[in-house]
Structures are given as C-alpha cells and as structure tokens.
N, C-alpha and C positions, 0 to 999 in steps of 0.2 A: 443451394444448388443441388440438382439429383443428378450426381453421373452415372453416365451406364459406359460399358465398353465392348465394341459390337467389333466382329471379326468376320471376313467375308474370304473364304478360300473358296479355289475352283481353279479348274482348266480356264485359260484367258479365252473372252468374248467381249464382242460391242455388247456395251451399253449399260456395263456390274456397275460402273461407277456411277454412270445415268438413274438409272433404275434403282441403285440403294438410296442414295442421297434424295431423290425423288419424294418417295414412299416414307423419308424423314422430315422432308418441306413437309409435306401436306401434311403432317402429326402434329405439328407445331415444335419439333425436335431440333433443337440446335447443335450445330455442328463445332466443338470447340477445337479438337486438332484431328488431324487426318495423317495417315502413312500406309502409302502403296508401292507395292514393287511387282516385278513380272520377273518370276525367276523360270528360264527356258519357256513352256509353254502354262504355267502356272500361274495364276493371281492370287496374292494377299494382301488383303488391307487389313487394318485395327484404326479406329478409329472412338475419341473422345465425345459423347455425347452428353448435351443438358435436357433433361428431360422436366425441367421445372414446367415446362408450359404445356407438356403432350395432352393433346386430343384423349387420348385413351387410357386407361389403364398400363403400367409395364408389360404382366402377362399375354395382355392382347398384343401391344406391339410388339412381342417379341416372338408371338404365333404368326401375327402375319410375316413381319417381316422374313419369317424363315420360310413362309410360302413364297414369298418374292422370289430369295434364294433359288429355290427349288424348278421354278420357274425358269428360271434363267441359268439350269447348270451349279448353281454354286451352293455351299452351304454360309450363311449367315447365324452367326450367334450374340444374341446378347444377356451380357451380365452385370450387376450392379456393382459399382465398384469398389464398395463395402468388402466385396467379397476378396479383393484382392488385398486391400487395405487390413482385413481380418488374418489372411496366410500371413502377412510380412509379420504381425506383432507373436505369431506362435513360434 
C-alpha cells in the first residue's frame, strides 16, 4: 500500500469537502481515514490516502490537487508518509 497524507486548511466554504474527495474518486485514490473540524470560521482536514491504484503519477496529483485547493480558497497538501514515518525513527 502507498500512503500519502493530504491536509486541506482554509476559511470554511461549500463544497472543500465535495471537491477534494471528488478529484480523489476520479484518480483512483482511496480514502482510508478522514478527520475534519471547523474551528470558528476555519477548516481543516487531514486525511489517510491509498494511492496503490492512482491514475497518475504522486507529483501530478499533488500539483493538481493543490490547484483544486486554490480554486476553492483553500490550500491542499500532499505527502508521502514515509516522510513522517522517517521524522519519528530520527
């Protein structure tokens, strides 16, 4: 399995949640856990993704999906979770 872990902050609006998970269907990206809050006028999610099956390359989806982001107010990131997995063992 390829996780990636994608984090979507911004000012709250219709449809971040529509529109990210969206543009992860259509990749072939599965969604393994999910966690959103609305703190005052604020959204953040982080969210578990498998990317064994993506359509695309990571770098690509990680270009678009930050234009998605951008689109709609918000910034969107993804990282591989290697990367988190590599801080803990230093």
């Amino acid at each position: 399995m390829d996780k990636v872990v994608i984090t979507v902050v911004g000012k709250d609006a219709k449809g971040i949640l529509a529109k990210s998970c969206t543009y992860l269907a259509d990749n072939g990206i599965n969604i393994l856990d999910l966690k959103q809050t609305i703190v005052q006028d604020y959204f953040t999610m982080m969210l578990i993704a498998d990317f064994a099956d993506a359509a695309k390359p990571f770098d690509q989806i990680a270009s678009e999906i930050a234009a998605v982001g951008e689109s709609i107010g918000v910034q969107i990131r993804c990282q591989r979770e290697e990367i988190f997995e590599k801080m803990h063992r230093v």
